[in-house]
C-alpha positions as CSV (number, residue, x, y, z in Angstrom):
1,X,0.8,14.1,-5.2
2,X,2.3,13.7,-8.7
3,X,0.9,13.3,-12.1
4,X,-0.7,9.6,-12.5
5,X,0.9,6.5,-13.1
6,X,0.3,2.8,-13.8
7,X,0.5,0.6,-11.2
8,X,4.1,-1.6,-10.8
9,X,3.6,-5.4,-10.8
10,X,5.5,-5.5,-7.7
11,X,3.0,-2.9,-6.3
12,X,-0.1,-5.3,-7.6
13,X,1.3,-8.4,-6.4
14,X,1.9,-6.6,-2.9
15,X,-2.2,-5.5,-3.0
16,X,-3.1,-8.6,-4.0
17,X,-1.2,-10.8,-1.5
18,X,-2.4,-8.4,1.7
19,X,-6.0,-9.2,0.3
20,X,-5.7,-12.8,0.1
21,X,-4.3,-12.5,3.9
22,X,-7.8,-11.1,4.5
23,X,-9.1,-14.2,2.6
24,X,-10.7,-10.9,0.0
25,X,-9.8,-10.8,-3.5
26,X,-9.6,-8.4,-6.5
27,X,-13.3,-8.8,-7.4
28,X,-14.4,-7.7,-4.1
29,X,-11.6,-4.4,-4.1
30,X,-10.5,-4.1,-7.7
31,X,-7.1,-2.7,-8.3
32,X,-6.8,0.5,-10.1
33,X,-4.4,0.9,-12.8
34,X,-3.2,4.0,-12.7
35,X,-1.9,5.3,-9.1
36,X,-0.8,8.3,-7.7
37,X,2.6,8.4,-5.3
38,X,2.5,10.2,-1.9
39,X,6.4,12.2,-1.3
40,X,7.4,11.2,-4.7
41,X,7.8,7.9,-4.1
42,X,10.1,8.4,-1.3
43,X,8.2,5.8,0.9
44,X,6.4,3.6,-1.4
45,X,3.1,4.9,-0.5
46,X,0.5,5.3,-3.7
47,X,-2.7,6.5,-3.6
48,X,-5.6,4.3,-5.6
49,X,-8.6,6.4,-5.8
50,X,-9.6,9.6,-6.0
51,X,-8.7,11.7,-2.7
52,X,-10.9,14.8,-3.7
53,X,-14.4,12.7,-3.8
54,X,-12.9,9.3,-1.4
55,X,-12.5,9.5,2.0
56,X,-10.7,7.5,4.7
57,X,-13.0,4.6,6.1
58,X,-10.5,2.4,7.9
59,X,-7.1,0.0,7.4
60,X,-8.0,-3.6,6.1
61,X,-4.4,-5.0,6.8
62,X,-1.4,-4.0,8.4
63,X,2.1,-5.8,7.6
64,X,5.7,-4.9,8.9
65,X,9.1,-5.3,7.0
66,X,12.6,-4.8,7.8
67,X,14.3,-2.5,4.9
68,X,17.7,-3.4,3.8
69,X,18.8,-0.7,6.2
70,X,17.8,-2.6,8.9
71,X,14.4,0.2,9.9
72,X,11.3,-1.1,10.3
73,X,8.6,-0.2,8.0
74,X,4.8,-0.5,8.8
75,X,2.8,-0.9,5.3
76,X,-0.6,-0.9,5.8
77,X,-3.5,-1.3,3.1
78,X,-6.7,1.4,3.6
79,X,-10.0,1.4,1.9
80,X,-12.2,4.2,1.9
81,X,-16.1,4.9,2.7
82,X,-17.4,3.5,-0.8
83,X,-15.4,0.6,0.2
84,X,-13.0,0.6,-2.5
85,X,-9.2,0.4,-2.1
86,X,-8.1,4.0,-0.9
87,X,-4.4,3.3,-0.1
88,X,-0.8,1.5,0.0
89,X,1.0,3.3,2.5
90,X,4.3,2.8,4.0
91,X,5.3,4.2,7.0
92,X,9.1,4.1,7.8
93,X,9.5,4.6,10.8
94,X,12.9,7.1,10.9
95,X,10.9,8.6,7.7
96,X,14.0,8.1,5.6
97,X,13.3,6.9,2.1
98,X,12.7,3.3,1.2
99,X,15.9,1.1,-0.3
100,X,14.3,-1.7,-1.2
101,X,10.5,-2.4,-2.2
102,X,9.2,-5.6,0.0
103,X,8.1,-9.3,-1.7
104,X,5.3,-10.7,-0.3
105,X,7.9,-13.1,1.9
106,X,9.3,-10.2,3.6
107,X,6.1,-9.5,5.9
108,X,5.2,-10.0,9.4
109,X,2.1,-9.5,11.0
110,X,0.6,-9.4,14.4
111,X,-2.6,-11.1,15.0
């Protein structure tokens, strides 16, 4: 992973939306501000706690998009064991890098 970063508002709003899907909010799983990116950015995925002391507990939410190419792209919000946000990953799925960063609008999701 790279140096640390502040989150994008386009990254918040993204978080924010996926947890109101869950009918959660940013009281219950706060929002870091500063990130770390996963590939260097090439998928989108950011890291928002600490990997070293934080460890996987499970996915809260899983959305799909299209990207502008057309490839599908499976984003899918993670918390870890102290129940804290762990993880925005993205998952496209010919692992090519991401064109164009989803809104909100742009998901699907399977019930």
């Amino acid at each position: 992973m790279n140096d640390c970063r502040k989150i994008r508002d386009n990254e918040r709003n993204l978080i924010i939306f996926l947890l109101e899907k869950l009918e959660l909010n940013t009281k219950q799983y706060p929002i870091n501000e500063d990130v770390e990116e996963y590939e260097d950015g090439k998928m989108g995925s950011i890291s928002m706690g600490n990997p070293d002391i934080l460890a996987y507990k499970d996915d809260l939410i899983q959305a799909k998009y299209k990207d502008t190419d057309k490839t599908e792209v499976v984003i899918t919000l993670t918390q870890c064991t102290n129940n804290q946000l762990l993880d925005l990953d993205f998952w496209k799925v010919d692992f090519s890098k991401l064109i164009t960063y989803p809104k909100p609008e742009d998901l699907t999701f399977t019930e």
